[in-house]
KENUPA-548215 format. One record per residue: residue number from 0; x, z, y of N, C-alpha, C, CB in turn. Coordinates in pm, whole numbers, plus 50000, padded with zeros to 5 digits. Atoms other than C-alpha are relative to their C-alpha. Glycine has a CB too. Layout:
<atoms>
{NUM,{X,Z,Y},{X,Z,Y},{X,Z,Y},{X,Z,Y}}
...
</atoms>
This chain:
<atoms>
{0,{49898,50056,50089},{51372,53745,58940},{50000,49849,50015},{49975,50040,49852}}
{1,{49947,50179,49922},{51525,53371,59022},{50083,49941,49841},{50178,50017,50197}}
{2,{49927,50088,50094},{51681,53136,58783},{50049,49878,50109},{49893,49944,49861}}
{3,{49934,50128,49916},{51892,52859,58954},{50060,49895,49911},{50121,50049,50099}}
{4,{49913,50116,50088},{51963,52502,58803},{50017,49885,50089},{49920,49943,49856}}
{5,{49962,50146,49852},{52131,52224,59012},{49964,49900,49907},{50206,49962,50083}}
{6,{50062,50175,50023},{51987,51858,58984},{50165,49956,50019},{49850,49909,50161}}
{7,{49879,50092,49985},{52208,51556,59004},{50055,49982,50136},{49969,49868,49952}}
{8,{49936,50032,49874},{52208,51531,59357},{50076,50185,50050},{49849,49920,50128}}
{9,{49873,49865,49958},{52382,51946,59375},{49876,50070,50047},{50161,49974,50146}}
{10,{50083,49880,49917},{52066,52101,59459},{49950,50077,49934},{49897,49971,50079}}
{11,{49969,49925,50106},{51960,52392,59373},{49840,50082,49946},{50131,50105,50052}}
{12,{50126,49975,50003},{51605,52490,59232},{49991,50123,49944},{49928,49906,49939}}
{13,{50043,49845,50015},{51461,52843,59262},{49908,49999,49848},{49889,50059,50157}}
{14,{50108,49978,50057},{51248,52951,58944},{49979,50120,50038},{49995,49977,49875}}
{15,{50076,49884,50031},{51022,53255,58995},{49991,50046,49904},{49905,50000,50020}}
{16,{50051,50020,50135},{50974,53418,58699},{49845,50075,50001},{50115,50069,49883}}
{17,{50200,49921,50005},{50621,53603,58806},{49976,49863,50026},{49907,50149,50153}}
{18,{50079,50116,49987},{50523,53263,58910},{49959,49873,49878},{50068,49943,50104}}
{19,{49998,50102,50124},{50645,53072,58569},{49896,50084,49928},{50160,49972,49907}}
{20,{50071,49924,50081},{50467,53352,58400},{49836,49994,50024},{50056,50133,50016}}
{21,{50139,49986,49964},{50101,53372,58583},{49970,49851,50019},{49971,50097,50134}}
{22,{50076,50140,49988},{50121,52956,58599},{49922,49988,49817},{50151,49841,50048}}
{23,{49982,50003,50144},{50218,52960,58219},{49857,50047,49907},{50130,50103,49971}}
{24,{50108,49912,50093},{49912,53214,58136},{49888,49926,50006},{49962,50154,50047}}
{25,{50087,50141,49986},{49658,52971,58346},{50011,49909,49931},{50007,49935,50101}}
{26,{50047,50185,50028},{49765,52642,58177},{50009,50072,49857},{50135,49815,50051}}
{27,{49977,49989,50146},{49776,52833,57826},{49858,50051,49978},{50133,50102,49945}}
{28,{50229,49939,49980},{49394,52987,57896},{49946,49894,49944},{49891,50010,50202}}
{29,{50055,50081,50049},{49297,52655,57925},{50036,49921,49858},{49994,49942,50091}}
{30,{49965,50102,50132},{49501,52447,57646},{49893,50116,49852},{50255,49991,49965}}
{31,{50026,49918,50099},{49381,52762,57421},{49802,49991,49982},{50079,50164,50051}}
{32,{50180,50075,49967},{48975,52659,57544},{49972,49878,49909},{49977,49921,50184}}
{33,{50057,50156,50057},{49040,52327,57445},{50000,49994,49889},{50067,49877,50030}}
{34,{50028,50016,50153},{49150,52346,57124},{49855,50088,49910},{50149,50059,49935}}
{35,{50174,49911,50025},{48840,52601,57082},{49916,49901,49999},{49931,50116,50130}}
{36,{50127,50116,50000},{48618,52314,57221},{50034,49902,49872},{49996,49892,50165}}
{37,{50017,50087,50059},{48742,52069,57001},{49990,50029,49847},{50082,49923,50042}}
{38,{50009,49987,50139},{48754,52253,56678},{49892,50093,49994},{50129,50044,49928}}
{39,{50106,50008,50019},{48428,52341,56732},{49985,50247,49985},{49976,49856,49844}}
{40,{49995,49830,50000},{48462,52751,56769},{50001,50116,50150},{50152,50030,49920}}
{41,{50054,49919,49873},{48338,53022,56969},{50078,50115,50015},{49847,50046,49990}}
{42,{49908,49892,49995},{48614,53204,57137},{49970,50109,50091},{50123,49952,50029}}
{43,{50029,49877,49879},{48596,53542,57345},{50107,49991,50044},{49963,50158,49969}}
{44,{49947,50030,49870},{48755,53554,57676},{50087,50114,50026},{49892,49980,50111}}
{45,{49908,49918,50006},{48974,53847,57574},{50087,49924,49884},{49947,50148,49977}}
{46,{49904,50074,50120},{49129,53659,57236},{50034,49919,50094},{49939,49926,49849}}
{47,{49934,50133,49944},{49181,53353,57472},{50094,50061,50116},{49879,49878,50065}}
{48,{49880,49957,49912},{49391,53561,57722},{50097,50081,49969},{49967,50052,50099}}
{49,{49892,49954,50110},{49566,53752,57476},{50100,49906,49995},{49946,50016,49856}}
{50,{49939,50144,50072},{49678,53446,57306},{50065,49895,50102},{49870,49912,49922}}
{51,{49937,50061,49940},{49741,53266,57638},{50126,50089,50059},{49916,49939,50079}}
{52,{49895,49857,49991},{49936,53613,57720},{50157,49928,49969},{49954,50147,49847}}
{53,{49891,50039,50071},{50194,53480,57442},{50047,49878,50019},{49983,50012,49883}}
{54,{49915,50064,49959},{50252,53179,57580},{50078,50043,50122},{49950,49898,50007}}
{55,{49968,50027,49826},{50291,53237,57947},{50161,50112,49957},{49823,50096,50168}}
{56,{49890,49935,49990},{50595,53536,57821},{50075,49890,49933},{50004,50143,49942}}
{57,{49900,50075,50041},{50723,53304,57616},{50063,49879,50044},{49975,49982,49910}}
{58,{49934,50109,49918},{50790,53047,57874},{50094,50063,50105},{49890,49909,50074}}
{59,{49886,49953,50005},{51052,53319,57991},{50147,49934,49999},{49983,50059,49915}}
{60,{49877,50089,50041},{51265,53102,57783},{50096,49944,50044},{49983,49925,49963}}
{61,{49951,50121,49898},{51331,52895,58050},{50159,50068,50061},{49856,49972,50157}}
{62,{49897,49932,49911},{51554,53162,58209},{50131,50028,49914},{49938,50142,50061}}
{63,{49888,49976,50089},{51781,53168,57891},{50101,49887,50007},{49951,50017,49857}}
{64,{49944,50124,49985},{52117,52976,57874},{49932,49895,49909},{50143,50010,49975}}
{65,{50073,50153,50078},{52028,52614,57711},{50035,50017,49837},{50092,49819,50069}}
{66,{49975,49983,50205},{51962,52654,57311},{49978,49876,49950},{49874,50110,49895}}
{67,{49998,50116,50142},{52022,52419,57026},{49874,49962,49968},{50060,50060,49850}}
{68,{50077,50031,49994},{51769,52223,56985},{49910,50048,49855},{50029,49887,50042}}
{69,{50015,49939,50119},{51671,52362,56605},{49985,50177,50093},{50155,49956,49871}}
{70,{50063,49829,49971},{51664,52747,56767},{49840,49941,50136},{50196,50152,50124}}
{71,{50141,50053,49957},{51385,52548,57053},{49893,49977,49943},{50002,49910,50041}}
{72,{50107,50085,50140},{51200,52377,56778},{49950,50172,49884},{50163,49827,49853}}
{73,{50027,49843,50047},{51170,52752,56597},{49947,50060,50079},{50103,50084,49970}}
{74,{50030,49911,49917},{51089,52933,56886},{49851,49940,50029},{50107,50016,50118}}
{75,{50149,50110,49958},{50781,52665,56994},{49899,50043,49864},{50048,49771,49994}}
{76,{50042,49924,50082},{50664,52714,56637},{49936,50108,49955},{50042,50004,49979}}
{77,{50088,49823,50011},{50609,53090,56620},{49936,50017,50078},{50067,50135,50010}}
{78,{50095,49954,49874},{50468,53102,56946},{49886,49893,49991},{50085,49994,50167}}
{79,{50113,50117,50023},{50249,52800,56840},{49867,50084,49918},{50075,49852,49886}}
{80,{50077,49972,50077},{50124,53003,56518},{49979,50150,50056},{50043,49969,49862}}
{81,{50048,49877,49949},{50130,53334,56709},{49850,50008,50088},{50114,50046,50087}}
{82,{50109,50066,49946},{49900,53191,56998},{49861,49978,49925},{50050,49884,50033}}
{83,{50103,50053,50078},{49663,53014,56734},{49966,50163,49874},{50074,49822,49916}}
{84,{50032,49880,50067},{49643,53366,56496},{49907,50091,50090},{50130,50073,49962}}
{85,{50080,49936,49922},{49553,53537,56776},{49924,50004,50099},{50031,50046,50016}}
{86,{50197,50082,49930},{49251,53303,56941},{49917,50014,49871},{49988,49763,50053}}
{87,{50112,50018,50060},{49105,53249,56602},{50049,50096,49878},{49956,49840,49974}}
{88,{49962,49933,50065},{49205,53505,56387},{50054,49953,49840},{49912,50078,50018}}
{89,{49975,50036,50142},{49263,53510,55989},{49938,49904,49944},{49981,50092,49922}}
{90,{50049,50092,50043},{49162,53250,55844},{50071,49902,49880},{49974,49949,50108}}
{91,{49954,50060,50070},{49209,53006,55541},{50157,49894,50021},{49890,49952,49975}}
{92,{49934,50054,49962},{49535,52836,55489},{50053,49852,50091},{50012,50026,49934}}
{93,{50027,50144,49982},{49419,52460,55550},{49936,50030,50144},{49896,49917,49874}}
{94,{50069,49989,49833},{49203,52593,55898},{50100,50040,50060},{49872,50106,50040}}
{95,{49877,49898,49921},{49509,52803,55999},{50086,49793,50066},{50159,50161,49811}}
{96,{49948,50112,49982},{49702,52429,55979},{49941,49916,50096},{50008,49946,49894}}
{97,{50060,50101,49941},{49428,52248,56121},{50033,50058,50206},{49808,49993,49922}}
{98,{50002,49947,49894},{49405,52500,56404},{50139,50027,50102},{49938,50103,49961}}
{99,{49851,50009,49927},{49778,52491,56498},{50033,49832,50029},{50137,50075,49881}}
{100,{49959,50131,50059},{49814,52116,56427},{49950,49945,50179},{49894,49931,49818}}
{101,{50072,50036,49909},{49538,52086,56724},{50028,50077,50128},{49877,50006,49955}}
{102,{49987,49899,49885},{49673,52374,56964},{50127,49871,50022},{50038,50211,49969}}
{103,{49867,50085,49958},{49994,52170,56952},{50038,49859,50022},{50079,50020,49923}}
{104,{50036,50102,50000},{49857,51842,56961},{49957,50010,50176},{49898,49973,49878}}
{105,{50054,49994,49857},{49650,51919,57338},{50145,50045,50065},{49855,50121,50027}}
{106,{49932,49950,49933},{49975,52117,57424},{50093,49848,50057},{50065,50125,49920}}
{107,{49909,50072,49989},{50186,51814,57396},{49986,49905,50094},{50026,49960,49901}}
{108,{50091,50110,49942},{49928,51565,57547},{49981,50043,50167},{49838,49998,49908}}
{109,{49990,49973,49869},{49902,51821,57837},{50159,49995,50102},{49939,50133,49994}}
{110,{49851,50005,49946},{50293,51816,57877},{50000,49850,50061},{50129,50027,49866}}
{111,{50005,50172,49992},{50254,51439,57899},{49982,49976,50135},{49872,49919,49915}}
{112,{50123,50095,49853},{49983,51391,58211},{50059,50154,50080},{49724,49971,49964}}
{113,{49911,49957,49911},{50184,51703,58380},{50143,49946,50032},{50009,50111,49969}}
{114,{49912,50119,49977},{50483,51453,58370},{49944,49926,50121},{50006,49903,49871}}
{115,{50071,50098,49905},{50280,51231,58499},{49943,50033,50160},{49880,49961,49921}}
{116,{50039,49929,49883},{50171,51444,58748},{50122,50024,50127},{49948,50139,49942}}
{117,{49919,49978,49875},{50499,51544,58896},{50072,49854,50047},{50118,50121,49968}}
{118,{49951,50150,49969},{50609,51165,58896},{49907,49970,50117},{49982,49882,49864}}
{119,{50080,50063,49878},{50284,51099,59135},{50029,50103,50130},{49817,49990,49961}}
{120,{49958,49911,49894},{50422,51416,59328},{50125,49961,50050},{50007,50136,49959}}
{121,{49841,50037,49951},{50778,51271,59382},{50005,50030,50135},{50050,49840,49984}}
{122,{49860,49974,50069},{51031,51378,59510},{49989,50163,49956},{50144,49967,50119}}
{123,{49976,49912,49991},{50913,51695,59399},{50088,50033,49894},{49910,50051,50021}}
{124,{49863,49993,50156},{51180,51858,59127},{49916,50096,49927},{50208,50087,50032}}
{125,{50019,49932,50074},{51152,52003,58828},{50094,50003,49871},{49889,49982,49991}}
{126,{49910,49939,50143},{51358,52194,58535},{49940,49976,49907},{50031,50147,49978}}
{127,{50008,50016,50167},{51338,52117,58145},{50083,50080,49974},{50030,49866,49922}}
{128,{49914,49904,50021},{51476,52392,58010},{49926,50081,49843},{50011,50099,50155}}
{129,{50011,49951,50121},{51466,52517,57627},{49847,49961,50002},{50049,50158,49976}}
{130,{50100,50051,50026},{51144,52333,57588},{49894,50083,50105},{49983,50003,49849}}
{131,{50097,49955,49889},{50950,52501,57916},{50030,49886,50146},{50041,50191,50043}}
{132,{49966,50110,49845},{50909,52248,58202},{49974,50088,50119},{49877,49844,50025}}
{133,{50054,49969,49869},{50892,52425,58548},{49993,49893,50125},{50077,50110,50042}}
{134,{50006,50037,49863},{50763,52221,58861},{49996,50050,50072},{49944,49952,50037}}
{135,{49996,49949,49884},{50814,52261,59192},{49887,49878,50067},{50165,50018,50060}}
{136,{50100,50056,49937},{50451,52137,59292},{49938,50115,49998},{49935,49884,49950}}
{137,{50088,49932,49953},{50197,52285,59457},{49895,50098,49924},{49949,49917,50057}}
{138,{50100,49915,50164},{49984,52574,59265},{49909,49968,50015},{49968,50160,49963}}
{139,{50148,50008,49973},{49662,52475,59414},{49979,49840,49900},{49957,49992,50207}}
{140,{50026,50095,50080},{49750,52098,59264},{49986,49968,49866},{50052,49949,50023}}
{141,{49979,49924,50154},{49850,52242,58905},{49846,50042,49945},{50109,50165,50016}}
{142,{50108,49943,50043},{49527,52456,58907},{49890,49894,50075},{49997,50164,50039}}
{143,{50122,50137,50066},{49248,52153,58950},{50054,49890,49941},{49907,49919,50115}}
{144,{49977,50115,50126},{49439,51908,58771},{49986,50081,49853},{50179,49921,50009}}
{145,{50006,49941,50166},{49446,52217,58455},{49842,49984,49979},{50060,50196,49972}}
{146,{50107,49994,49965},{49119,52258,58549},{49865,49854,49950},{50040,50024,50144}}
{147,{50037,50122,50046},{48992,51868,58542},{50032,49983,49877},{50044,49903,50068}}
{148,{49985,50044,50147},{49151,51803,58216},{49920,50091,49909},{50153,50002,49953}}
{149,{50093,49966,50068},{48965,52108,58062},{49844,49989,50002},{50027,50089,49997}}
{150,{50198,50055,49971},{48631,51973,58232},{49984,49859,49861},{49965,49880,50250}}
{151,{50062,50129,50103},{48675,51617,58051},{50019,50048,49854},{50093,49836,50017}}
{152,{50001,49950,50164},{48728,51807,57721},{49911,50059,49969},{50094,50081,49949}}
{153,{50121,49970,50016},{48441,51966,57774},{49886,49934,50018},{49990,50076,50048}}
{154,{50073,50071,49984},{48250,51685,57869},{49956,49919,49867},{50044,49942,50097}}
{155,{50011,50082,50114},{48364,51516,57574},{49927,50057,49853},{50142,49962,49977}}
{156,{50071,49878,50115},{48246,51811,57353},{49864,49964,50013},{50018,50187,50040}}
{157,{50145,49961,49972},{47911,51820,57523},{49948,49874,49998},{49967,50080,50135}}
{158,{50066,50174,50049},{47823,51418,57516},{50012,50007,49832},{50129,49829,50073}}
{159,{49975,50020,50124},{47936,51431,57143},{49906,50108,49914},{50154,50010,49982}}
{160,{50070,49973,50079},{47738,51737,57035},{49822,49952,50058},{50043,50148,49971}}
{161,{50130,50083,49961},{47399,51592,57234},{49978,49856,49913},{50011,49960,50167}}
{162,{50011,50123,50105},{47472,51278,57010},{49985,50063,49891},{50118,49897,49985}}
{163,{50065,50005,50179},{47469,51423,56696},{49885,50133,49993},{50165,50042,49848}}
{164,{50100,49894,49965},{47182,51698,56814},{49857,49912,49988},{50031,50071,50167}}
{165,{50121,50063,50006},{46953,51400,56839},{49954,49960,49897},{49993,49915,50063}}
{166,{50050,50048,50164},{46977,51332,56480},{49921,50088,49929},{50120,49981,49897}}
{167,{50085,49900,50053},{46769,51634,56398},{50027,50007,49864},{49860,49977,50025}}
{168,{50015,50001,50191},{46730,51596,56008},{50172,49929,49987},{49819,49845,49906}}
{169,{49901,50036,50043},{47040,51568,55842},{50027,49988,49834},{50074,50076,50065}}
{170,{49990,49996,50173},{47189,51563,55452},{50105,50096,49972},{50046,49845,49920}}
{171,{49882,49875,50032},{47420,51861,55391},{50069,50011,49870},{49936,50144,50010}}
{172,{49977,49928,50123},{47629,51941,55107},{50091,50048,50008},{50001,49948,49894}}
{173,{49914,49847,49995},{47805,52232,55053},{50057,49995,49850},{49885,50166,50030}}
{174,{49891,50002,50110},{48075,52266,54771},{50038,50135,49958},{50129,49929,50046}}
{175,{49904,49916,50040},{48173,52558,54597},{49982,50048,49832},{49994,50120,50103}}
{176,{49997,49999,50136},{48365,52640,54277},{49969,49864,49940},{49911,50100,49954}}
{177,{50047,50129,50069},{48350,52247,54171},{49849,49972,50021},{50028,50009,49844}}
{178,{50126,50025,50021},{47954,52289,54195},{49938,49994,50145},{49940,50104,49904}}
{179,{50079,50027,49853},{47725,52122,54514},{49891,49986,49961},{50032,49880,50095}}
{180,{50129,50028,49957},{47387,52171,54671},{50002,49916,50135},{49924,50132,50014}}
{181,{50076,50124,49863},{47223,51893,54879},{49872,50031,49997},{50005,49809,49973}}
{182,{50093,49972,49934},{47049,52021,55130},{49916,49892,50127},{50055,50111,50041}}
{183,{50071,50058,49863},{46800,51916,55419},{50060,50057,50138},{49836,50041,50000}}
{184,{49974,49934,49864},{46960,52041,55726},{49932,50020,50150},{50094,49950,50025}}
{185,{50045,50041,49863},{46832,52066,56079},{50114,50065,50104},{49836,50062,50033}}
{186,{49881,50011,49907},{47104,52019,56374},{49866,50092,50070},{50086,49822,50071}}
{187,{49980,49930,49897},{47012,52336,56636},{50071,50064,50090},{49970,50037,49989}}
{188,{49929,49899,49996},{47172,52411,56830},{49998,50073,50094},{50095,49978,49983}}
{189,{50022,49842,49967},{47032,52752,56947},{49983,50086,49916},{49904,50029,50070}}
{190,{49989,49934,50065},{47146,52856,56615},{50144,50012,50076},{49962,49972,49868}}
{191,{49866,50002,49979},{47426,53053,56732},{50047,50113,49946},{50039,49985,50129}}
{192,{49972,49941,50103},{47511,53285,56432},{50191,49949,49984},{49876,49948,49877}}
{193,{49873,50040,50073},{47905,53290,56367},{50064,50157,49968},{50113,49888,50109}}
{194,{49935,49925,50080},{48168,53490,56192},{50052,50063,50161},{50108,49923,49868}}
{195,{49919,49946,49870},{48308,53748,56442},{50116,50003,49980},{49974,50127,50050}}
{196,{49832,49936,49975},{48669,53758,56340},{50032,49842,49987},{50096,50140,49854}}
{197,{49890,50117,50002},{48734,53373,56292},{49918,49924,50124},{50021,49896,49827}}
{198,{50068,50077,49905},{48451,53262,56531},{49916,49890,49985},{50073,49964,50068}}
{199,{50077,50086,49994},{48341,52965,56350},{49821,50056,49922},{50089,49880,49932}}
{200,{50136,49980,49994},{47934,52882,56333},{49972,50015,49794},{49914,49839,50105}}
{201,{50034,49977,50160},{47770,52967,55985},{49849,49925,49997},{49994,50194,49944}}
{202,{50103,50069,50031},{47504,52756,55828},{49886,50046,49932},{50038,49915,49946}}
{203,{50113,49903,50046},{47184,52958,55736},{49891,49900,49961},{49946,50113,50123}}
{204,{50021,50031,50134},{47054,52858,55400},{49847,50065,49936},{50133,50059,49922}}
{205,{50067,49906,50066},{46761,52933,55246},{49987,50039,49855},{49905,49981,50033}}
{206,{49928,49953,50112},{46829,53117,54911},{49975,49893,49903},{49957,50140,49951}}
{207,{49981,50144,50101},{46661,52868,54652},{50037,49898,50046},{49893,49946,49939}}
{208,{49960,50146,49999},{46800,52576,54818},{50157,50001,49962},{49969,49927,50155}}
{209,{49836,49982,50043},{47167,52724,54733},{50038,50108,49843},{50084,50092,50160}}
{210,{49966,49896,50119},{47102,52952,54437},{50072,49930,49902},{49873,50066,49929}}
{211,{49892,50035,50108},{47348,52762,54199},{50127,50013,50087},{49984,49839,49927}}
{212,{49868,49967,49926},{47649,52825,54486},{50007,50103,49988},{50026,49975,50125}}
{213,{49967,49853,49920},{47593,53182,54595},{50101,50047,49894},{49850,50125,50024}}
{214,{49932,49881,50058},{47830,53459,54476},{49892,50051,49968},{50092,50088,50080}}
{215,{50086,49873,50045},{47724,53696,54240},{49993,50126,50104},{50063,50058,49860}}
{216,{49996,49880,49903},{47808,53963,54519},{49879,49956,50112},{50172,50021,50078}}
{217,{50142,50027,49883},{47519,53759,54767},{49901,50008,49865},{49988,49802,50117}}
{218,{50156,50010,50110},{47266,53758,54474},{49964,50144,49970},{50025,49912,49822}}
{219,{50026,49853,50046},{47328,54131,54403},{49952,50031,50140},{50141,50101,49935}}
{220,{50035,49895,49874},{47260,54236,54773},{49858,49911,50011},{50130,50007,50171}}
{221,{50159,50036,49994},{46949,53982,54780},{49911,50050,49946},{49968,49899,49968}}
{222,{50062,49963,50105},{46834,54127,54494},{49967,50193,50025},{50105,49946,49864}}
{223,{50005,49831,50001},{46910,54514,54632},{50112,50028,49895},{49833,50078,49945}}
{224,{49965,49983,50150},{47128,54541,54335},{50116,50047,50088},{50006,49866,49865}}
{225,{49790,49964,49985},{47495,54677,54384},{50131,49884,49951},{50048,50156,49867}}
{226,{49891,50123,50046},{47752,54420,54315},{50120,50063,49960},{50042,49889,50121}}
{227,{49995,49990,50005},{48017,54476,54134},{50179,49981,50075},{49911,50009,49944}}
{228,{49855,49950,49903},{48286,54370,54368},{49922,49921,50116},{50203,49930,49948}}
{229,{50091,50076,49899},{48192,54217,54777},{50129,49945,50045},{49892,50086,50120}}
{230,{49884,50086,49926},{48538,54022,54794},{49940,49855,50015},{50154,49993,49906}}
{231,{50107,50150,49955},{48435,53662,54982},{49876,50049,50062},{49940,49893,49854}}
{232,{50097,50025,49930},{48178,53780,55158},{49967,50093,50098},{49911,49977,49929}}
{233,{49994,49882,49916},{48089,53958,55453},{49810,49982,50065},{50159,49982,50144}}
{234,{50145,49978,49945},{47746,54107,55628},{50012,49996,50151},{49932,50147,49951}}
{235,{50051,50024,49873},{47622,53988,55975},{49923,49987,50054},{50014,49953,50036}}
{236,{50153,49975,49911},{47404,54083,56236},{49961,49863,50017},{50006,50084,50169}}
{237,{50129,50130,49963},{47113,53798,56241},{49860,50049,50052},{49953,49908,49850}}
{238,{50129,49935,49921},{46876,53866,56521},{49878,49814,49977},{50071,50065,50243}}
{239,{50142,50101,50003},{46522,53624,56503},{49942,50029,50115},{49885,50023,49879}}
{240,{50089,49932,49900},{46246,53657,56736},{49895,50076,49921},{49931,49895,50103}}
{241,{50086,49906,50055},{46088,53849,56492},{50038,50156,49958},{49958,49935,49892}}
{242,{49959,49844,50043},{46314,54086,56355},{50174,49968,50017},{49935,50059,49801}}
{243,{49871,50037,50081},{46698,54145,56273},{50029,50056,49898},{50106,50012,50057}}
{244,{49947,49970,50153},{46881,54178,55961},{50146,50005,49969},{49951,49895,49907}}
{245,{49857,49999,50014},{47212,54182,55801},{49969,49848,49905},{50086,50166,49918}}
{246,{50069,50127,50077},{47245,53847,55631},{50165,49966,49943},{49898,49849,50123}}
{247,{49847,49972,50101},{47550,53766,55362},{50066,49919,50012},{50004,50010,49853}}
{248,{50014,50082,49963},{47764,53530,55437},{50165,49950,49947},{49939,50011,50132}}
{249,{49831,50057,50102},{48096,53330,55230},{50045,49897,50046},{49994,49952,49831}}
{250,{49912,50137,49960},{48321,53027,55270},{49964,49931,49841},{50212,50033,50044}}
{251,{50019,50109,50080},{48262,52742,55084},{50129,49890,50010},{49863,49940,50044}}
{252,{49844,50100,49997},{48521,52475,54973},{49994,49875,50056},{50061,49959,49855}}
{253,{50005,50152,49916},{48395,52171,55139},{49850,50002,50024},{50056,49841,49902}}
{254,{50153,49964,49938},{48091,52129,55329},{50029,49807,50091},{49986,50217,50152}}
{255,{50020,50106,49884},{47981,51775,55471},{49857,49961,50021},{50079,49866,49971}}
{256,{50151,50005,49986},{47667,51661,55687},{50012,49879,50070},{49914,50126,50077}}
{257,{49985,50141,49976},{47566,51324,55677},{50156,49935,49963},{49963,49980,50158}}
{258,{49891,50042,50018},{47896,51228,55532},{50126,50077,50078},{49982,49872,50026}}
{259,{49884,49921,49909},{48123,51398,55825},{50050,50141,49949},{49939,50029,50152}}
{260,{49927,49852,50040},{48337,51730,55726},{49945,50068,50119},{50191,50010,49989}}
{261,{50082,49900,49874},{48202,52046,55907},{50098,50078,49898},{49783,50039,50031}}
{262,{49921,49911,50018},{48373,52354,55915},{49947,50139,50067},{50122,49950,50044}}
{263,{50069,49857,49979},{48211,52730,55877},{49967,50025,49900},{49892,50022,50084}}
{264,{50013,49925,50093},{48075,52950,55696},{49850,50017,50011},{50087,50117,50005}}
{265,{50163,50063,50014},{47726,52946,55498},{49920,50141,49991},{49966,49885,49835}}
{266,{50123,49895,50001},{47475,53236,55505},{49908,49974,49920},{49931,50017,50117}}
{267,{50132,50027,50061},{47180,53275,55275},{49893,50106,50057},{50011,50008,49837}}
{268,{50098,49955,49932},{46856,53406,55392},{49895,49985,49894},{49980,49932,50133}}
{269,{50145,50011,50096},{46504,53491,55211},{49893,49946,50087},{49939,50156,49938}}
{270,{50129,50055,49901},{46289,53377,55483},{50025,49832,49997},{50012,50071,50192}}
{271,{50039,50131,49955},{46178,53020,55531},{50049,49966,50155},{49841,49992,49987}}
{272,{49965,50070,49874},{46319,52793,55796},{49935,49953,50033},{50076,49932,50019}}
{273,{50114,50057,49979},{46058,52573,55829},{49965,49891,49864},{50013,49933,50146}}
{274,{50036,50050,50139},{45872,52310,55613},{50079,49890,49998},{49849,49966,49969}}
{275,{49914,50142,50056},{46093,52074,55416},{50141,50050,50038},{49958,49826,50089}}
{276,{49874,49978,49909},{46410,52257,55608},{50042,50104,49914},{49982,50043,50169}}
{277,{49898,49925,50117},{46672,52398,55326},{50113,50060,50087},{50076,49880,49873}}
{278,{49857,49942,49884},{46928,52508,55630},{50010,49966,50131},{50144,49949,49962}}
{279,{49965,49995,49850},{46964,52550,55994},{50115,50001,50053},{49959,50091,50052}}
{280,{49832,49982,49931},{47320,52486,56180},{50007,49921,50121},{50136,49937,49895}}
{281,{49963,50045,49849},{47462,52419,56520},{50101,49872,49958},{50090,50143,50108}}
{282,{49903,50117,49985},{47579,52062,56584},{50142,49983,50013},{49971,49947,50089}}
{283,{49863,50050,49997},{47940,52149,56654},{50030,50016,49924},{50084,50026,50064}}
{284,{49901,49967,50136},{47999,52274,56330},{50086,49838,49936},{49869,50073,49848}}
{285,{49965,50093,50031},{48037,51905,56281},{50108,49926,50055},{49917,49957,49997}}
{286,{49864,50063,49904},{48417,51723,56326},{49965,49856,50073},{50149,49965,49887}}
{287,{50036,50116,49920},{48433,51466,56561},{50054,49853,49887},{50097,50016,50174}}
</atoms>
């Protein structure tokens, strides 16, 4: 299947549409990585090709006559919050925002330096069309320039959590229901405990250092007890090198360490972390 749009000088440019489609899925893999790297969450490599899935059809578009710029601006949108639903699943209204805010933030930034890209390729051409750009450059040049840009985003991830990894001891406080505990934290990060359906890392607590936060539904299962409802909270496998367990685990309304906002979900535990150490968490939980 072909799409044809003449330039100014009458010529006439082929689109593929298996080719817009399998570039589309590549550069949406990665943009869908990055925003993972940078908002600090651990995605599986079936959600991230799903989700890049929905872009790469929906750059289709291209092959439609030219729409009003209001039906473009709609269409980008859904496929923005479709994409982002289905890398990081359900999630609170304010993360849902953050997490689209940032898919569509890298998307835009990558539209940018692929500009830039086909400008250093001149004279090669390329269509704008209902908000899908197709070039006519090289696939091999496309795939290590997508490639490079998701290296330095990962570079930038990995210098940034080694900086705040070296701070070992930290000051935590966790918010919920109007009422905070300040904790001792320790940055590991080969704690790698997270929520399986939204992905982000959870901060494992030890019970008296949070017993004025918990839910009554985590106090009843610490306790053995039956609770009398388990909405807010869910049970997750926590392996040790000693044993594993199921371990309880809620959202909290604001959480910052050392002053910086972090973003996950907190776990309580009956075992000791170590001495003086009220909570264990992985450095990316922390925003840049």
């Amino acid at each position: 299947m072909t799409y044809n749009n003449c330039t100014s000088e009458v010529r006439a440019l082929v689109i593929y549409a298996d080719i817009l489609v399998i570039l589309n899925l590549y550069i949406n893999y990665f943009l869908v990585r990055s925003a993972a790297l940078l908002l600090r969450r651990d995605l599986s490599s079936k959600r991230c090709l799903l989700a890049a899935g929905i872009g790469a059809v929906a750059a289709l578009s291209a092959l439609l006559p030219e729409l009003p710029f209001w039906a473009v601006a709609g269409i980008k949108a859904a496929v923005g919050c479709a994409v982002v639903f289905t890398a990081f699943g359900r999630q609170k209204k304010i993360d849902f925002v953050i997490s689209l805010l940032c898919f569509l933030i890298i998307s835009f930034v990558f539209a940018g330096l692929m500009l830039a890209l086909w400008t250093f390729f001149a004279p090669f051409d390329m269509v704008y069309s209902n908000g899908v750009a197709y070039f006519n450059i090289p696939i091999a040049a496309i795939a290590v320039f997508t490639a490079a840009a998701y290296g330095a985003v990962k570079a930038v991830r990995y210098f940034s959590d080694r900086r705040l990894s070296c701070r070992r001891i930290c000051r935590v406080k966790i918010t919920v229901t109007g009422v905070t505990a300040e904790l001792k934290g320790l940055a590991d990060t080969g704690n790698g405990l997270c929520d399986i359906f939204s992905g982000k890392s959870v901060i494992v607590c030890r019970r008296d250092s949070v017993e004025n936060i918990i839910p009554e539904a985590v106090r009843g299962y610490l306790d053995g007890k039956a609770a009398d409802s388990t909405d807010g909270i869910r049970l997750l496998p926590c392996r040790t090198i000693a044993a594993e367990s199921l371990i309880p685990v809620f959202s909290a309304a604001s959480i910052t360490i050392d002053g910086k906002t972090a973003d996950g979900f907190i776990g309580v535990t009956k075992n000791t972390l170590g001495e003086d150490i009220d909570c264990v968490f992985n450095p990316k939980i922390i925003s840049l």
